[in-house]
C-alpha positions as CSV (number, residue, x, y, z in Angstrom):
1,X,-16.3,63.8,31.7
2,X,-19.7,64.3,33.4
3,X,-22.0,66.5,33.0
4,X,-22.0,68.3,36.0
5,X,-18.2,68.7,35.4
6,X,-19.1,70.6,31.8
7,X,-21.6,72.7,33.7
8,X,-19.1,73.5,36.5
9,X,-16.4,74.6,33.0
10,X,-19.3,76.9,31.7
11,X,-20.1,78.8,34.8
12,X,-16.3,79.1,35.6
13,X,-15.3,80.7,32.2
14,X,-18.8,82.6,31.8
15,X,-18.7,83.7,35.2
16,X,-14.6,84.8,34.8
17,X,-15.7,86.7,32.0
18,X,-18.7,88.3,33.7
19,X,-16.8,89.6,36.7
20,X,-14.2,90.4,35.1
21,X,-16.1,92.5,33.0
22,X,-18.0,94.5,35.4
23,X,-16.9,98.5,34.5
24,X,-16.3,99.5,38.2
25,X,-14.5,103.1,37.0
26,X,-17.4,104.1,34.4
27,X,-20.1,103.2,36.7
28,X,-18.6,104.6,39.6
29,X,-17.4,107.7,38.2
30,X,-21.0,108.3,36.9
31,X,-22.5,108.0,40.4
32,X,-19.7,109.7,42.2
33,X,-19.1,112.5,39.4
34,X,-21.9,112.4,37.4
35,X,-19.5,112.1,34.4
36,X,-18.3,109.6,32.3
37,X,-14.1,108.4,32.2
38,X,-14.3,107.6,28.5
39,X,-14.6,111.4,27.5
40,X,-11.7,112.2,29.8
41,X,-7.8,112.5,29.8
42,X,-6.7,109.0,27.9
43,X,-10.7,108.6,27.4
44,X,-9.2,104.9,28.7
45,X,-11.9,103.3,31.4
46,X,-9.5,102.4,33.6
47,X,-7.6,103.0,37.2
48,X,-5.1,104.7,36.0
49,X,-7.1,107.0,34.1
50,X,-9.9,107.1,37.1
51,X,-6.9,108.2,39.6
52,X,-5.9,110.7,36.8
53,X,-9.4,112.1,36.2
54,X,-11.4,111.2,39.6
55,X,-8.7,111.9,41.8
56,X,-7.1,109.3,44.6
57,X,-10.1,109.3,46.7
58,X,-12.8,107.8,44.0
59,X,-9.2,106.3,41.8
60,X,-7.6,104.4,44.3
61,X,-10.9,101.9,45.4
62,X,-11.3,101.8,41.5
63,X,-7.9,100.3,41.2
64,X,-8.4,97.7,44.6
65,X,-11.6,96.6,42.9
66,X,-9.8,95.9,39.6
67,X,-7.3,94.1,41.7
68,X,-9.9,92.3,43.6
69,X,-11.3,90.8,40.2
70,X,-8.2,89.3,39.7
71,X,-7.7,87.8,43.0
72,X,-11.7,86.8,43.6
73,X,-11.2,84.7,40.2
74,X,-8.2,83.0,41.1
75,X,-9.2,82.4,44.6
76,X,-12.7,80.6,44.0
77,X,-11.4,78.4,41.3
78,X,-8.5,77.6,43.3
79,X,-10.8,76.7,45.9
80,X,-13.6,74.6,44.1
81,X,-11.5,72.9,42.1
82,X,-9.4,71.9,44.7
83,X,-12.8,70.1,45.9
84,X,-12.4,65.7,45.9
85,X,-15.2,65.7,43.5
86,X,-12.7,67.2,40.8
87,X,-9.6,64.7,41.9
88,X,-9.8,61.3,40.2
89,X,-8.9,58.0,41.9
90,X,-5.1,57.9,40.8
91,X,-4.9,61.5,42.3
92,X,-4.8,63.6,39.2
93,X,-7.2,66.9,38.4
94,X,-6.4,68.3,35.5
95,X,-9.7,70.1,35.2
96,X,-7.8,72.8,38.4
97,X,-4.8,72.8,35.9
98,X,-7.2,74.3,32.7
99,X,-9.4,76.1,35.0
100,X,-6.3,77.9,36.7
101,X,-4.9,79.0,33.8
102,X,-8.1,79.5,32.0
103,X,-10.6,81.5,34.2
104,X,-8.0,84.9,35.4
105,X,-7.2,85.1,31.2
106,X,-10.9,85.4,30.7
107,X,-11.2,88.0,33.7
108,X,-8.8,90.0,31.4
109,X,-10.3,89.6,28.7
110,X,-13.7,90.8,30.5
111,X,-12.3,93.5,31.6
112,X,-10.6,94.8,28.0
113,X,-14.1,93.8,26.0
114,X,-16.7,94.3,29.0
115,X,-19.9,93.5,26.9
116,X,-21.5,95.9,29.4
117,X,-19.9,99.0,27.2
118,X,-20.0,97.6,23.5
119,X,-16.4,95.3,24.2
120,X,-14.3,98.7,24.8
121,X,-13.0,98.5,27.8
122,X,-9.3,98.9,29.9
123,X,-6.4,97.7,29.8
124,X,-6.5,94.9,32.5
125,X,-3.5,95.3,34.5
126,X,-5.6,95.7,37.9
127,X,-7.2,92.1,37.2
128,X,-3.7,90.5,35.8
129,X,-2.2,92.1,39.0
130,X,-4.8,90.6,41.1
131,X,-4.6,87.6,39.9
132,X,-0.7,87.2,40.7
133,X,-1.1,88.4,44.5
134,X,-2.9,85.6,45.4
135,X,-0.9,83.2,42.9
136,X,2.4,84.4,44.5
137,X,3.0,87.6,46.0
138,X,6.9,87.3,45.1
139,X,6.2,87.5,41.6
140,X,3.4,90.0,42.2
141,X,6.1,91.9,43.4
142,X,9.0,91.0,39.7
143,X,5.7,92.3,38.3
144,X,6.0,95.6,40.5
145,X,9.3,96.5,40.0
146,X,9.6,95.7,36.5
147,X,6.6,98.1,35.7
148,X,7.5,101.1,38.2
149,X,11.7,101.1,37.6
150,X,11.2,101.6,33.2
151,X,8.0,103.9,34.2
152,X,9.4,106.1,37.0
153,X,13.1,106.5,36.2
154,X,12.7,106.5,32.8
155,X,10.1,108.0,32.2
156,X,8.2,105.6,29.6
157,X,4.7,105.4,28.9
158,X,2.5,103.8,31.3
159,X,1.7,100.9,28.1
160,X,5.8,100.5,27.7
161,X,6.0,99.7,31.3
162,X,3.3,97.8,31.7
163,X,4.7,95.4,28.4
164,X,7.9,95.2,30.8
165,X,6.3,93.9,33.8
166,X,4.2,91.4,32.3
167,X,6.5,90.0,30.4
168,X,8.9,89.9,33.5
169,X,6.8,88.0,35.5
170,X,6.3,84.9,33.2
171,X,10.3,84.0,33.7
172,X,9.3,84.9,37.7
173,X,6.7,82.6,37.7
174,X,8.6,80.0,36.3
175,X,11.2,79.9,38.6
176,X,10.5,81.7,42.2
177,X,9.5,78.8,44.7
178,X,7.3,80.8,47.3
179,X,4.8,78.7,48.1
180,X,1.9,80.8,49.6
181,X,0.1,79.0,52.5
182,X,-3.7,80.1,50.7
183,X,-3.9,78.1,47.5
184,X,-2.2,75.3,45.7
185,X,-1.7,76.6,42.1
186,X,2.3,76.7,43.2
187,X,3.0,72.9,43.6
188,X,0.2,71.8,40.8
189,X,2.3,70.8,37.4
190,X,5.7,71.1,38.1
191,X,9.1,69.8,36.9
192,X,12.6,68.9,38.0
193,X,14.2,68.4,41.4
194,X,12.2,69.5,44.7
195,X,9.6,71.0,41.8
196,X,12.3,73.7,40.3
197,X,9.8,74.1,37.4
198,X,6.4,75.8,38.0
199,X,4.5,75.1,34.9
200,X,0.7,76.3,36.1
201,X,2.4,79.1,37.7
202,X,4.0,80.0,34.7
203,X,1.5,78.7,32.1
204,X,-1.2,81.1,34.1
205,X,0.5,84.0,33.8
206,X,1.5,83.6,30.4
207,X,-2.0,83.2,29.2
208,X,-3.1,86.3,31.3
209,X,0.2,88.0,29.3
210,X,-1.6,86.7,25.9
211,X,-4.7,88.5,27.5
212,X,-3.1,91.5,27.7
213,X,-1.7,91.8,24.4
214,X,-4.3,92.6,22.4
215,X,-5.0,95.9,24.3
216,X,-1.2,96.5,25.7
217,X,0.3,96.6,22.7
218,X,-2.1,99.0,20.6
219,X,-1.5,101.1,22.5
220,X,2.5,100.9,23.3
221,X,2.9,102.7,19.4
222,X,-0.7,104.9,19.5
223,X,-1.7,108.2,21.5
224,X,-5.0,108.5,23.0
225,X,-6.8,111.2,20.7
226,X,-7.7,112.7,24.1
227,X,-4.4,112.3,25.9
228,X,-1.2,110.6,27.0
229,X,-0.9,107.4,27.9
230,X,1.9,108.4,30.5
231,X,0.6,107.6,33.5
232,X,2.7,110.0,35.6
233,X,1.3,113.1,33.2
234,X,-2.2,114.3,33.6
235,X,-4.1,116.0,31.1
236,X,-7.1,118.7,31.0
């Protein structure tokens, strides 16, 4: 490996990190509202608790810019390392297979320990989601429905919901064969006839799910001292 293949690693993950740790609702909310999220409803810095306390006007561009994380990270590693310099002479790059996978988990994990507010940070679902809309909208969309069906008809918490999703979508990504025209993460690594198999699909979004886990399932068992983690109940 080169050297200016292990610098192009270290900016990738620092920089995943980075971005994906930028605190968009608590720094927004404090210019917009002069207040901060954390002392509010769930007390959770994130969209869901922005559109709860903010409102949809400030909430809703919180949540596109947690989505945009998700899909800027994936995007310009799916670019760059799609670049000749990273493709060896027999036609293999296995440095876009670990950066793929790599770099959106470590948006996440920006996001849930954001050294910007002392590693106490959201839950990361914006960035995840973001990350699988440019991967493959169809299983953007398993995601979808397997968050919103337990959540809105069943009236499960918000961090119940989210656990279904997620863990919906690593099957998804396994198996659904959309193969978006914007990036190539859908044909890298795959097995079986006509590539049945999507391994980096699949192996990306289970590493994002791994992500997740640390702050998705605290909080599936535990109550916000300030509120409920129900995302369809708002609190004073």
């Amino acid at each position: 490996m080169q050297a200016i293949d292990i610098l192009w690693i270290t900016l990738t993950c620092l920089g995943s990190y980075l971005f994906g740790s930028i605190p968009f609702s608590v720094w927004i909310g404090r210019l917009a509202k002069g207040i901060d999220l954390r002392e509010h409803n769930t007390g959770n810095p994130g969209a869901v608790n922005s559109i709860k306390t903010f409102g949809v006007a400030i909430g809703l561009p919180i949540m596109l810019l947690d989505i945009f994380k998700g899909s800027l990270t994936i995007f310009l590693i799916d670019k760059i390392y799609s670049l000749p310099h990273f493709v060896s002479l027999d036609g293999r790059n296995p440095l876009y297979t670990i950066m793929s996978i790599s770099g959106p988990a470590l948006a996440i994990l920006g996001h849930n320990y954001p050294i910007w507010l002392g590693f106490k940070g959201g839950q990361g679902m914006g960035v995840f989601m973001g990350a699988l809309l440019y991967m493959n909208p169809l299983v953007y969309m398993a995601c979808g429905i397997g968050l919103i069906i337990p959540a809105g008809l069943f009236k499960k918490s918000g961090r119940v919901s989210g656990a279904i999703g997620v863990l919906l979508s690593i099957p998804a990504a396994l198996f659904i064969p959309f193969c978006p025209p914007w990036g190539g993460i859908h044909s890298d690594w795959v097995l079986g006839i006509n590539g049945f198999v999507h391994l980096t699909q699949g192996l990306l979004v289970a590493v994002m799910v791994l992500a997740l886990f640390s702050s998705v399932l605290k909080n599936i068992f535990t109550k916000s001292s300030i509120g409920s983690t129900n995302w369809f109940t708002k609190n004073s």
